[in-house]
C-alpha positions as a printed NumPy array, in Angstrom:
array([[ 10.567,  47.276,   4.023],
       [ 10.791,  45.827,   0.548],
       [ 11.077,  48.771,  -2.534],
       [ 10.264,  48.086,  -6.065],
       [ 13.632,  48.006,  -6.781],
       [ 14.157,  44.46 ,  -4.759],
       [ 13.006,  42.199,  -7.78 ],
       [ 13.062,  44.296, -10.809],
       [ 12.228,  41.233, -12.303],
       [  8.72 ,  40.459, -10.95 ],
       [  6.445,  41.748, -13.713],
       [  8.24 ,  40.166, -16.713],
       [  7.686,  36.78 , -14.213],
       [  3.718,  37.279, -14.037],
       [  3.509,  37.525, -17.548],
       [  5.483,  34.41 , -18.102],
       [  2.846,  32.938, -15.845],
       [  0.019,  34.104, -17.437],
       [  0.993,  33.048, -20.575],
       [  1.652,  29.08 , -19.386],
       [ -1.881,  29.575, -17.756],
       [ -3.641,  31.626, -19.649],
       [ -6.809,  32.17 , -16.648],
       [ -6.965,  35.025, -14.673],
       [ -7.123,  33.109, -11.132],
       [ -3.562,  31.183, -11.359],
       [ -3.86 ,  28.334,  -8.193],
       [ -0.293,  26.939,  -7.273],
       [ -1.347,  23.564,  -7.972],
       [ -4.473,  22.144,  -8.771],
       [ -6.032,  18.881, -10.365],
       [ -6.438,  18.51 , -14.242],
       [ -9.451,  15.737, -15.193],
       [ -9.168,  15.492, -18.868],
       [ -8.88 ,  11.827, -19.029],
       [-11.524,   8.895, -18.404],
       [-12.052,  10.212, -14.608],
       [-16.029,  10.214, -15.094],
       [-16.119,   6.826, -17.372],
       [-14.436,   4.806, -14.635],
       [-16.467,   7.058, -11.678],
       [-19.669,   5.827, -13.17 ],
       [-18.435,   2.384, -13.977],
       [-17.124,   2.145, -10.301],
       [-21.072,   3.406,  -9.372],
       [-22.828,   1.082, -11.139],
       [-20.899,  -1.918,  -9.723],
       [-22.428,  -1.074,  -6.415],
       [-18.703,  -1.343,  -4.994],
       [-18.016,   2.057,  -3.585],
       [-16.152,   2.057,  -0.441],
       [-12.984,  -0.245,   0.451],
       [-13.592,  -3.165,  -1.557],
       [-13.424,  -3.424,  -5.409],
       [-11.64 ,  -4.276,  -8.769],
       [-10.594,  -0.182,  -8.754],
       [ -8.484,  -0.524,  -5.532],
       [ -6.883,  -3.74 ,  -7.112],
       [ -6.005,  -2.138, -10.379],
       [ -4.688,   0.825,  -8.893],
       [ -2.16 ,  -0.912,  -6.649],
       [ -0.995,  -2.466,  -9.235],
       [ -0.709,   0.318, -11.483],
       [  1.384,   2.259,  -8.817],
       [  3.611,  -1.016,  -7.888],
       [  4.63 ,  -1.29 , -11.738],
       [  4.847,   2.666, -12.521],
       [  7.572,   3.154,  -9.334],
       [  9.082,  -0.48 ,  -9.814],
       [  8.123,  -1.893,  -6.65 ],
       [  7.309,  -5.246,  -5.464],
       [  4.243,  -4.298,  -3.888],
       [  1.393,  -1.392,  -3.226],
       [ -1.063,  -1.058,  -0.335],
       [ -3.376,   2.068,  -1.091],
       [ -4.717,   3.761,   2.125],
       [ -6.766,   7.089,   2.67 ],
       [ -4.158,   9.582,   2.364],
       [ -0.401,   9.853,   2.626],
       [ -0.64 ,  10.894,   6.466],
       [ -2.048,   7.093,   7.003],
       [  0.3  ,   5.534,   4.647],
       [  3.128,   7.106,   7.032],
       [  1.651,   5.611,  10.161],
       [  1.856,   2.552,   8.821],
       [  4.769,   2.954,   7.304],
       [  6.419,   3.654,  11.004],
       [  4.528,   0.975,  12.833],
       [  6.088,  -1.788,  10.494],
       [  9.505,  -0.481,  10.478],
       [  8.937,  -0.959,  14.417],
       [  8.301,   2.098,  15.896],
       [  7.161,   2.186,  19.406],
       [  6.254,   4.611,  22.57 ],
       [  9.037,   6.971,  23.067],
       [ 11.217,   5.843,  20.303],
       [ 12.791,   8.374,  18.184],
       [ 13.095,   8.951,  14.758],
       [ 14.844,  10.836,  12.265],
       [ 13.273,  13.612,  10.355],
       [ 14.2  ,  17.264,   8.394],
       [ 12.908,  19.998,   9.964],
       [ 11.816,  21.574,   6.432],
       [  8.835,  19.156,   6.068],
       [  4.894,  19.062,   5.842],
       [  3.683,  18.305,   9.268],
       [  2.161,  14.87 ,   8.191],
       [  5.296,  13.5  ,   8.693],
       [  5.939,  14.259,  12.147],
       [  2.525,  13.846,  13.388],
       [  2.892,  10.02 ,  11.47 ],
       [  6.039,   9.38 ,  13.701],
       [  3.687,  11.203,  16.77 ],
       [  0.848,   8.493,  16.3  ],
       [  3.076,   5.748,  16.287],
       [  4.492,   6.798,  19.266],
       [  7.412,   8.11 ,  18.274],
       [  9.64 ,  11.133,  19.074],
       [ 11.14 ,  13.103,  15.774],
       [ 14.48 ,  14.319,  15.719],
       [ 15.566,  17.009,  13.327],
       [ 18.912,  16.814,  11.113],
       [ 19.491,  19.485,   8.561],
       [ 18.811,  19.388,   4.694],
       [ 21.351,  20.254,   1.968],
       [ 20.495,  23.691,  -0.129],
       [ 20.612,  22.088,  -3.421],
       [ 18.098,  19.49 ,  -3.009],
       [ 16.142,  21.063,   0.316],
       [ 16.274,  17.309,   1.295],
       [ 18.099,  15.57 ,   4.159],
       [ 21.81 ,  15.832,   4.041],
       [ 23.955,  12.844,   4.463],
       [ 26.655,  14.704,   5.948],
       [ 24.332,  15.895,   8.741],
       [ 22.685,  12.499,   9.427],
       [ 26.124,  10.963,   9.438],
       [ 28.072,  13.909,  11.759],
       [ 24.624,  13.337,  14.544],
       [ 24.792,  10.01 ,  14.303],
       [ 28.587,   9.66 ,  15.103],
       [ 28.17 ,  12.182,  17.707],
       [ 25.181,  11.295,  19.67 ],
       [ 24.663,   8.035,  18.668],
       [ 25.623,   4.208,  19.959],
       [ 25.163,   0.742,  19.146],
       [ 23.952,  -1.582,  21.917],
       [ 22.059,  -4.402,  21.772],
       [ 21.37 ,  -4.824,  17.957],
       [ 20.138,  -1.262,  18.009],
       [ 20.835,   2.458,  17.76 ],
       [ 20.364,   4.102,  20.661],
       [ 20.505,   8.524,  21.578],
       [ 23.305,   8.675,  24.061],
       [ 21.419,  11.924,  25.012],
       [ 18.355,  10.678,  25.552],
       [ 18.803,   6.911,  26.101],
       [ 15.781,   6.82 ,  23.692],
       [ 16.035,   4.119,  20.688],
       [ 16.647,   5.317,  17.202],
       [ 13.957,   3.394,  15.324],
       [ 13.733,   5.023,  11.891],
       [ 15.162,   7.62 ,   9.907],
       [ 12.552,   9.11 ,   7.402],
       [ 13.735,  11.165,   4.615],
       [ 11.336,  13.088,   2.491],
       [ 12.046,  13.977,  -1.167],
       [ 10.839,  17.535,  -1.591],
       [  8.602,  19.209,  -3.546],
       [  9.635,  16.128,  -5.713],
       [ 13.539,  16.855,  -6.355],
       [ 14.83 ,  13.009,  -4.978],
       [ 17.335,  13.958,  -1.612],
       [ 21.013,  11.945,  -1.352],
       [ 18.784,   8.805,  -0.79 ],
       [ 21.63 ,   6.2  ,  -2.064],
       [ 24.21 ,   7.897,   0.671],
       [ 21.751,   8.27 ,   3.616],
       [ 20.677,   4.389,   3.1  ],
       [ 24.202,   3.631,   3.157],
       [ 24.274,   5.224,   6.719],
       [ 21.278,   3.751,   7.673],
       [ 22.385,   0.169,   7.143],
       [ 25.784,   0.879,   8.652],
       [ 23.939,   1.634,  12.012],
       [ 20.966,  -0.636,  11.414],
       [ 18.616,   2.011,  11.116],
       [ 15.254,   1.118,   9.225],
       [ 14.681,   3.472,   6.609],
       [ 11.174,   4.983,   5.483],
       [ 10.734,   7.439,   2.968],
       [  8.6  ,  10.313,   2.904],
       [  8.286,   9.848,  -1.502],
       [  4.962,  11.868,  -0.687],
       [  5.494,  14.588,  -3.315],
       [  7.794,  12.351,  -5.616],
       [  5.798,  10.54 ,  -8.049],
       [  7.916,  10.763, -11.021],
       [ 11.187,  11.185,  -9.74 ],
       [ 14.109,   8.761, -10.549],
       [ 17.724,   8.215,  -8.951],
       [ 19.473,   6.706, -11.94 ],
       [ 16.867,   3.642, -13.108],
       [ 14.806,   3.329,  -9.259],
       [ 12.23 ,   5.226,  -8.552],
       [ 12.008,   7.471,  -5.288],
       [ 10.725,   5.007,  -2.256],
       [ 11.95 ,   2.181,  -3.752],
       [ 15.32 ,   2.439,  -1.683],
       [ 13.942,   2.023,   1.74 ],
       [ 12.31 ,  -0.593,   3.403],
       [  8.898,   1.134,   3.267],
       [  7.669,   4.535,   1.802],
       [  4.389,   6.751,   0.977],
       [  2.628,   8.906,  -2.069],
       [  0.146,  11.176,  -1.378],
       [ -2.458,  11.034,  -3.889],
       [ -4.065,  14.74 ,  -2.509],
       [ -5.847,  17.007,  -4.054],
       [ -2.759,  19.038,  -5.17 ],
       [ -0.517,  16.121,  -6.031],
       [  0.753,  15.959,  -9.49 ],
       [ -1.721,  12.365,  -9.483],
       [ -4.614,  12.952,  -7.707],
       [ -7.045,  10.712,  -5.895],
       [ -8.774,  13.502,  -4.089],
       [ -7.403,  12.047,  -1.303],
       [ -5.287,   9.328,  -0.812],
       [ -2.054,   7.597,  -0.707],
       [ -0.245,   4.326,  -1.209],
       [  2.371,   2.488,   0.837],
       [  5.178,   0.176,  -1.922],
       [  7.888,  -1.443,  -0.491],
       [  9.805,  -5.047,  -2.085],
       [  8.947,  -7.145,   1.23 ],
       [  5.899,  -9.132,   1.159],
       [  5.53 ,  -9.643,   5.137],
       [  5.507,  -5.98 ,   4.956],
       [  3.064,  -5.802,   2.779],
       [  0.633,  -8.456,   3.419],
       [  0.712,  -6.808,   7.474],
       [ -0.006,  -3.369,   6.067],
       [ -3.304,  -4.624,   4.286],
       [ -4.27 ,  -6.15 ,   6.895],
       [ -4.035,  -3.646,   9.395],
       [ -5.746,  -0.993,   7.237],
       [ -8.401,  -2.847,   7.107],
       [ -9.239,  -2.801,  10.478],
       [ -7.093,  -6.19 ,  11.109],
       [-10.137,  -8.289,   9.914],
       [ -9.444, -11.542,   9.246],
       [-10.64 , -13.177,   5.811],
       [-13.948, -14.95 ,   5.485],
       [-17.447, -14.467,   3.945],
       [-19.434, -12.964,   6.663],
       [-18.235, -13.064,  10.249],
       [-16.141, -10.328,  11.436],
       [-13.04 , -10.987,  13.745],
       [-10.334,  -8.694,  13.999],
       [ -7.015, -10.549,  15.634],
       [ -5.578,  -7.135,  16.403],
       [ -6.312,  -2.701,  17.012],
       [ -5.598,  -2.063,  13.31 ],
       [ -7.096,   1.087,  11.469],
       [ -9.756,   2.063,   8.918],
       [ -7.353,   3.32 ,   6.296],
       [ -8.476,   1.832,   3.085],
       [ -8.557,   3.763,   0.097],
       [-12.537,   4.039,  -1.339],
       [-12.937,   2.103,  -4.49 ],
       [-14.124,   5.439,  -5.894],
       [-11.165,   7.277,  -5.463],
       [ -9.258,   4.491,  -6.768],
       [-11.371,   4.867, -10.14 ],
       [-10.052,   8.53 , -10.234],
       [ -6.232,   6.924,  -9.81 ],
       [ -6.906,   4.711, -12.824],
       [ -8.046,   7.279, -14.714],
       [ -4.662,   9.666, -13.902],
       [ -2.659,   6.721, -14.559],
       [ -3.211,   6.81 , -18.199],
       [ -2.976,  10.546, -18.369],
       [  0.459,  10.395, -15.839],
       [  3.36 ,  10.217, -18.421],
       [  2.074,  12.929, -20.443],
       [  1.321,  15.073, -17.136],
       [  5.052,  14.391, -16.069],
       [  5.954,  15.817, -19.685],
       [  4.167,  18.662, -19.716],
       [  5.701,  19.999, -15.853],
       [  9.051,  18.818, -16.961],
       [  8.901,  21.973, -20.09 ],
       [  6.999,  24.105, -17.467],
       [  9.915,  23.735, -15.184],
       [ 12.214,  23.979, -18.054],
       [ 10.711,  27.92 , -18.915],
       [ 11.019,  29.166, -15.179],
       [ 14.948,  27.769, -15.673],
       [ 15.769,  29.387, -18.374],
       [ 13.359,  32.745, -16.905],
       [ 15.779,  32.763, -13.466],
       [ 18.872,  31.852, -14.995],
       [ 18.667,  34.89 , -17.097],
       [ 17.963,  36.785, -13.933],
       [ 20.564,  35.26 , -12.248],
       [ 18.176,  34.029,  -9.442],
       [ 18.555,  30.203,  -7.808],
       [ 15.849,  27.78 ,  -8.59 ],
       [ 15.598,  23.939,  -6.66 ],
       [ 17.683,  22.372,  -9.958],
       [ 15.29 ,  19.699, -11.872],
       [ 17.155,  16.893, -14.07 ],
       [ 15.671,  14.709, -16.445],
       [ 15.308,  11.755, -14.456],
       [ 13.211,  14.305, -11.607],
       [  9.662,  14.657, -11.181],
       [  9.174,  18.447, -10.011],
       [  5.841,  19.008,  -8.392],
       [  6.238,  22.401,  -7.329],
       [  8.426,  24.406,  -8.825],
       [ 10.803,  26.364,  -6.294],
       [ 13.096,  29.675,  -6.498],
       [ 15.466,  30.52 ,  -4.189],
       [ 15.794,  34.436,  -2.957],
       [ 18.501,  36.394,  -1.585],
       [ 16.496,  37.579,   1.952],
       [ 13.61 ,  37.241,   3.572],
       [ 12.145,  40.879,   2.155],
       [ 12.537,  39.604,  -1.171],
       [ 10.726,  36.43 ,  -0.63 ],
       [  7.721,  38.435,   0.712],
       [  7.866,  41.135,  -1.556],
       [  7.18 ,  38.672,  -3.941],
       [  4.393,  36.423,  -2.453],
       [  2.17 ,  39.667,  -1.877],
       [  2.36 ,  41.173,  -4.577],
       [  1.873,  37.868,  -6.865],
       [ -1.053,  37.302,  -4.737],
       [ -2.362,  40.803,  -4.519],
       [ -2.57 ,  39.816,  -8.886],
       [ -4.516,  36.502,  -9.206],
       [ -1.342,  34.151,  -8.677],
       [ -1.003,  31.477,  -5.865],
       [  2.391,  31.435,  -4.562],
       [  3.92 ,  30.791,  -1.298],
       [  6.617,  29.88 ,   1.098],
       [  7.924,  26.87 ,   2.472],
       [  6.363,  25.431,   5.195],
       [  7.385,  26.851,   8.815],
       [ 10.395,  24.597,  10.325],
       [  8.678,  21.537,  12.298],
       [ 11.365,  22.538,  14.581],
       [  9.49 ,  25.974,  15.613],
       [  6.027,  24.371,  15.769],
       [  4.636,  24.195,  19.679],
       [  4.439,  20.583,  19.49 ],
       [  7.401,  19.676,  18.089],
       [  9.95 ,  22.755,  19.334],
       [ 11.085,  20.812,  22.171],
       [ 12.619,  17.975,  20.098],
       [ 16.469,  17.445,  19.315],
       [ 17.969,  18.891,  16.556],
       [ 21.732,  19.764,  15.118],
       [ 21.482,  23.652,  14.475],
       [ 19.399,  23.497,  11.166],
       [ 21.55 ,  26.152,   9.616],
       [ 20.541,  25.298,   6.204],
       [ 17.269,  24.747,   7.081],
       [ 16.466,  28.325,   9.157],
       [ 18.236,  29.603,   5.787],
       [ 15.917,  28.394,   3.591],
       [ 13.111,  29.16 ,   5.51 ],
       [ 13.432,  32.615,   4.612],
       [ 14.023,  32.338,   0.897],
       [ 11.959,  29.648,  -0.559],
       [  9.097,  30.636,  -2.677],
       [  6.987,  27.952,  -4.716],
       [  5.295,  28.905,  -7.667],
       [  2.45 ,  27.49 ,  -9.987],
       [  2.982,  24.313, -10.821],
       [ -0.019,  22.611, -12.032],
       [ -0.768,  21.203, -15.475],
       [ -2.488,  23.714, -17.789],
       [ -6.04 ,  22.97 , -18.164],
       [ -7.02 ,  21.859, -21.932],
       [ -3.547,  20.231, -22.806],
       [ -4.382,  17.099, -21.79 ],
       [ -7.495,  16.369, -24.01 ],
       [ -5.822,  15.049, -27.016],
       [ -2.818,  13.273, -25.093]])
């Protein structure tokens, strides 16, 4: 049982917190309208184009394709349907498998689940919670052949059809080393840039290195759609498939309505695209203004000598993460934060342990089962008011 000696630390930390917020309820993340949100709303109202057709839509793919520097943007309902897609075009089929990290959101897995697919868990290095290289490269070479153009699970005898990194809490994984491995076996790539908006590796953008990738544009993403998400890759087959079979695989014309294959309803409404717009123009400043957040619990920690998920310049963090020595420190912590008025909370449990996904192959997860008793996120949002004048 924790004492009040474990984090001697703690109340000097709320006040910090309190004084970046300044509210008495402090939420972990939550959306900041300040910008032309209700303007373009109302605009998008009185244009009678509501749902999964309008100029909004349009404009907002484009605004996302030129922010992350990629050839292309398909905007869909929410990240989890950007993912499916994502794994059906990369090929993913009944009972292949693909690659995942354990420490994840469970939208991920359950995308590689509706395509069909089986996940298998590699572990994640400490310093950037992401998927390590080293452990995607030491399963591979161990359990892994080529044979017939493909990568196949000498375990299993299941095909490897993907490997799907995620970049988390927005601090970019090894992404340049695990495409590297990726190509050497012929493994498509698909990244999990869900919680990355922002984030750089040198001058490209997070999910611009694989050959498809999705944002989540949720309620508690650093942009905000409500809900929502966007698939961006560079291939324009790609592309051109995935609007097509969001939109329930209709084929173009005027009035009749023939569908030329099962596809899904996973447009993005036209008014949550107007709320996109809107964060667009207020996104650059928002980045700012988390980057000197993330900057103040840094220095805090440091001068506590307590670990924090290390944010560079080029990074986008979109929660911001400290690293504790046990298990009773991490929950001393989240109680009695929350027992006070301020959101914080752990990582998510290890898709690994979850009942539908505990039977799946993994390599140990020592990192991973580490971390999953030390992580602690804390708020993260934008302070409300300091984006009026930006």
């Amino acid at each position: 049982m924790a004492n009040e000696k474990i984090l001697t630390w703690i109340d000097d930390l709320i006040q910090l917190i309190r004084n970046i917020y300044k509210e008495d309820k402090i939420l972990l993340h939550r959306p900041i309208f300040e910008g032309n949100e209700k303007k373009y709303l109302d605009n998008c109202i009185d244009s009678n184009y509501v749902s999964s057709v309008g100029d909004q839509i349009r404009e907002f793919e484009k605004g996302i394709a030129a922010f992350t520097g990629s050839s292309y943007a398909v905007a869909t309902v929410n990240g989890t349907a950007a993912l499916h897609v994502c794994f059906k075009l990369a090929g993913v089929n009944q009972g292949d498998e693909v690659i995942c990290q354990s420490i994840n959101f469970i939208a991920s897995c359950n995308a590689v689940t509706y395509a069909g697919g089986i996940p298998v868990f590699v572990d994640v290095d400490l310093d950037t919670l992401g998927m390590s290289p080293d452990a995607l490269k030491k399963f591979l070479l161990k359990n892994a052949q080529v044979k017939s153009g493909c990568t196949w699970n000498k375990n299993t005898g299941r095909k490897i059809a993907a490997c799907a990194p995620m970049h988390t809490f927005g601090v970019p994984c090894r992404i340049q080393e695990i495409r590297n491995i990726c190509m050497e076996w012929g493994i498509p790539l698909v990244e999990d840039a869900a919680e990355s908006l922002g984030s750089k590796v040198g001058d490209k953008h997070t999910g611009t290195f694989g050959l498809l990738s999705a944002i989540s544009f949720n309620g508690n993403k650093i942009l905000t759609t409500g809900g929502g998400g966007m698939i961006i890759t560079d291939n324009k087959e790609l592309a051109e498939r995935a609007k097509h079979i969001t939109t329930t695989a209709k084929k173009p014309h005027a009035y009749e309505f023939i569908h030329d294959e099962i596809g899904f309803n996973y447009r993005l409404p036209n008014l949550n695209a107007s709320l996109g717009l809107a964060q667009l123009e207020l996104l650059p400043r928002m980045l700012e203004i988390k980057k000197e957040i993330n900057l103040k619990y840094e220095r805090f920690f440091n001068q506590e000598g307590v670990s924090t998920l290390k944010v560079n310049t080029d990074m986008s963090p979109w929660l911001n993460t400290v690293i504790l020595k046990s298990f009773e420190e991490r929950d001393y912590l989240i109680k009695y934060t929350n027992d006070r008025g301020i959101m914080t909370r752990p990582i998510w449990h290890l898709m690994s342990k979850l009942e539908m996904y505990k039977h799946c192959e993994n390599d140990g997860l020592p990192n991973s089962l580490w971390l999953e008793e030390r992580v602690v996120n804390l708020p993260s949002s934008v302070p409300a008011g300091t984006l009026q004048n930006a």
